[in-house]
N, C-alpha and C positions, 0 to 999 in steps of 0.2 A: 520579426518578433522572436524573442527567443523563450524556448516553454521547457518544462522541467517535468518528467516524468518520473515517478518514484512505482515499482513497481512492487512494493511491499515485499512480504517473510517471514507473517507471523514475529515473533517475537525479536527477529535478527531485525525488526524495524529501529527497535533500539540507536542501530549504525547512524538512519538516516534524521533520527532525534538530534541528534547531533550535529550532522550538517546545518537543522534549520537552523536552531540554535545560534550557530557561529553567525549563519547570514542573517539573523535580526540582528547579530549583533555589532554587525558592520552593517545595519541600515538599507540591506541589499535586499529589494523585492521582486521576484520574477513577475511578471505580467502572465501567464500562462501556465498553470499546472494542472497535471494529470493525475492521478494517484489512482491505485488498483491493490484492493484489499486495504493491509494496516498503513497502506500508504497514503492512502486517501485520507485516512485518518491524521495522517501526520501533518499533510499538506494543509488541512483545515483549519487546523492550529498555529502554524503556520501564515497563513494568510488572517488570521486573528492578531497575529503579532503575541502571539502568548508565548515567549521565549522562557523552555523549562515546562511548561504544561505535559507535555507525552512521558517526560523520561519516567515517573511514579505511575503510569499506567503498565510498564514492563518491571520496572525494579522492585515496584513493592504493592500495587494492586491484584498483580496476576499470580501472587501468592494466595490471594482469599479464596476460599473455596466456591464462594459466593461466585469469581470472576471464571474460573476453571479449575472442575473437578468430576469426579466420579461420582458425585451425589448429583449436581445438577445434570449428568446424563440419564441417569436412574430415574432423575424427577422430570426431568423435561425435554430426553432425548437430544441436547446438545449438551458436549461436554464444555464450551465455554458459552457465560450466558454474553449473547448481543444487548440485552438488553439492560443488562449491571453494569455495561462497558458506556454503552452510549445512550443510558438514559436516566439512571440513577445516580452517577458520577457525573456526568456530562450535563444533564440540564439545570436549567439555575436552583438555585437551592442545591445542589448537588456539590458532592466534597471536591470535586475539581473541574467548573463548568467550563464550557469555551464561552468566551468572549463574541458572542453572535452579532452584537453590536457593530461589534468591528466587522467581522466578516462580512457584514451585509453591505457595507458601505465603501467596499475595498472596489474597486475596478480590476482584480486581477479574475480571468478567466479562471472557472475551476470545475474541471469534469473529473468524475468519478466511474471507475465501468464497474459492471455487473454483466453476470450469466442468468439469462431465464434457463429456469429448472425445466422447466417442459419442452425446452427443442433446442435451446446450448448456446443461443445468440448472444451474441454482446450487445448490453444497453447503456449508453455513457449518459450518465445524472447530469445537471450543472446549477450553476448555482440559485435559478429558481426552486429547485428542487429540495434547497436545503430552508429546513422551515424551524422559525425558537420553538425549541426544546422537543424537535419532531425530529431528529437523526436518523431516519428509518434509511436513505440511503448509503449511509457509510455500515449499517447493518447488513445490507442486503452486497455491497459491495467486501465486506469483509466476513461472508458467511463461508467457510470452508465446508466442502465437502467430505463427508464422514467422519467429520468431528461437528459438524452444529446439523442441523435441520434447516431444510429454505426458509428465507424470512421471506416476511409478505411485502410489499408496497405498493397500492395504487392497483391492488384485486392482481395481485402477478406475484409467484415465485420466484424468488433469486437466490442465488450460488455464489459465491466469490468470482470477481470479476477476472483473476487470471485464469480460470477455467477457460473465457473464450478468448479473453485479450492480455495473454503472456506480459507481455513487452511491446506497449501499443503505436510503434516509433511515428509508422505511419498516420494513427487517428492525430497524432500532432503535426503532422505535417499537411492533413487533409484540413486542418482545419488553422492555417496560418502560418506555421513557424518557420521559419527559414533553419532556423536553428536550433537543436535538440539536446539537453544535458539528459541522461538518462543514466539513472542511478539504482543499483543494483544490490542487492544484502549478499549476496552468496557470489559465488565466481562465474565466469561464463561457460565453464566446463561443466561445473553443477545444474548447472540450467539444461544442458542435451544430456542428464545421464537420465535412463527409465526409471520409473517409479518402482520400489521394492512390494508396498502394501496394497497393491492389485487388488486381491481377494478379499482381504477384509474391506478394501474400498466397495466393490462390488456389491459385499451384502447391507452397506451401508445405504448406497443411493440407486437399489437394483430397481427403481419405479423411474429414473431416471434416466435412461441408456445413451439420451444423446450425451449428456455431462459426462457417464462414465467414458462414452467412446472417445470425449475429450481431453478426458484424463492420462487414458494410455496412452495416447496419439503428444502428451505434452512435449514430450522431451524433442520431438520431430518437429515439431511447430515449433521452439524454441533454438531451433535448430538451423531453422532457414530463415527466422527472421535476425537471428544474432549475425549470421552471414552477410547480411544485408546489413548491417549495421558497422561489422569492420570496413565495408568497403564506404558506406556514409563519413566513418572516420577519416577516413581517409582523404577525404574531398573535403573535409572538415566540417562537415553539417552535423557532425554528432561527438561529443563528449560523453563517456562511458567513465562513470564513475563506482567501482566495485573495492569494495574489502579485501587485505591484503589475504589478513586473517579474521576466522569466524570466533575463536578460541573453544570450536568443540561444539558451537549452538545451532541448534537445529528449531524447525518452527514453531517449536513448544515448550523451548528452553524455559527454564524461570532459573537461572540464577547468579546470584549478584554479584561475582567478583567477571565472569564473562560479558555480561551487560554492560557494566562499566569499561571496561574494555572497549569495546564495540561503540557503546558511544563519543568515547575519547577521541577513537578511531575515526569515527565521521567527525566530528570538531576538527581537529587536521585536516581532512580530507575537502573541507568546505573551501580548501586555500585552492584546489585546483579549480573550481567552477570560478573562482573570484579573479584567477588569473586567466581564465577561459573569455570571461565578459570584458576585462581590461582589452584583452586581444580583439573583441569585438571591436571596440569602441576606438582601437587608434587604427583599424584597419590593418593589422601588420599579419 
């Protein structure tokens, strides 16, 4: 089985908008996706077959203040709300719902991870978990620490899911894949450098220390499992699909001539997984 990991980026998801896009549009559906944070999010959509659904949720959503801003930290100690993302917009009646219908009825494996707030685990959702017009795990799976508050689900706090699970090569492999595309918004260099906002993280989720202690320790952890991952390349069990260029964006980017970019970016780039799975398929 071959499974597809997006391991989100906040806003540099944009990239992987892109990829799915081209693969609805060549008919191409993974059996197996994983997504962590805005990735899960993308994946969702995704296995709706909503081809074009995410890309107005980075280009012209995340403009509204309503979606992220300094009023709604002020009002509700997250500076973006979860809940104008994926419940306001998202559920029916809403200005751009998913297609649950489809999703429900899809046979593609689909986990989502998440961080419990109180002791720093990884929790992987799947698709029992995702309920019409109850998105509470793609909340809890794209909740950042010290820009949102823990969301709740099922009487437990959760934290964004790369807090515990980076780059989750292995929970795909633990759970079937012989083969792993894994797809990345920033470079693999980005991924082992240490965090700069330490301190203001700190007095952000200071009731939290196991998440913080997860936080510092990130770039280490992404560190040994990326290492493990060249050498998965290498044997060929792992396709690593990463941006050449970010054009400047960073996880909270909003703006629209780099977005576009960056999506364009992954539509091209959806041709090397396409040539990755042909290769599957004749054996060569």
């Amino acid at each position: 089985m071959v499974g597809i990991i997006d391991v989100g980026g906040g806003m540099r998801c944009v990239y992987t908008s892109g990829i799915y896009d081209r693969l609805l549009d060549e008919n191409i559906m993974l059996p197996y996706c994983l997504g962590v944070s805005a990735g899960a999010a993308n994946l969702i959509t995704y296995i709706a077959k909503q081809k074009g659904r995410t890309l107005p949720f980075y280009r012209e959503y995340a403009k509204r203040k309503e979606y992220m801003s300094l009023e709604n930290l002020i009002k509700t100690g997250s500076y973006i709300s979860l809940d104008y993302v994926y419940s306001v917009l998202s559920n029916e009646g809403g200005e751009n719902p998913l297609d649950y219908e489809t999703f429900s009825k899809s046979d593609v494996i689909f986990k989502a991870a998440a961080t419990r707030a109180r002791d720093g685990k990884a929790e992987f959702f799947d698709n029992k978990d995702v309920i019409r017009n109850d998105y509470s795990i793609l909340k809890a799976s794209c909740c950042l620490p010290g820009v949102c508050k823990p969301t709740e689900f099922k009487n437990e706090l959760y934290f964004d899911g790369g807090v515990a699970e980076p780059i989750p090569v292995e929970k795909a492999f633990s759970d079937g894949c012989d083969k792993v595309i894994l797809v990345l918004t920033k470079s693999r260099q980005e991924y082992m450098t240490p965090m700069i906002a330490t301190k203001v993280l700190s007095s952000r989720i200071r009731k939290y220390p196991e998440v913080f202690a997860l936080m510092r320790n990130l770039h280490n952890r992404c560190t040994d499992i990326l290492t493990k991952v060249s050498q998965w390349e290498k044997e060929g069990k792992v396709l690593v699909i990463e941006p050449e260029n970010c054009f400047g964006m960073n996880t909270l980017t909003r703006d629209y001539e780099p977005m576009t970019k960056m999506y364009e970016q992954g539509c091209r780039d959806a041709k090397k997984i396409m040539d990755f799975l042909e290769k599957q398929e004749t054996g060569s």
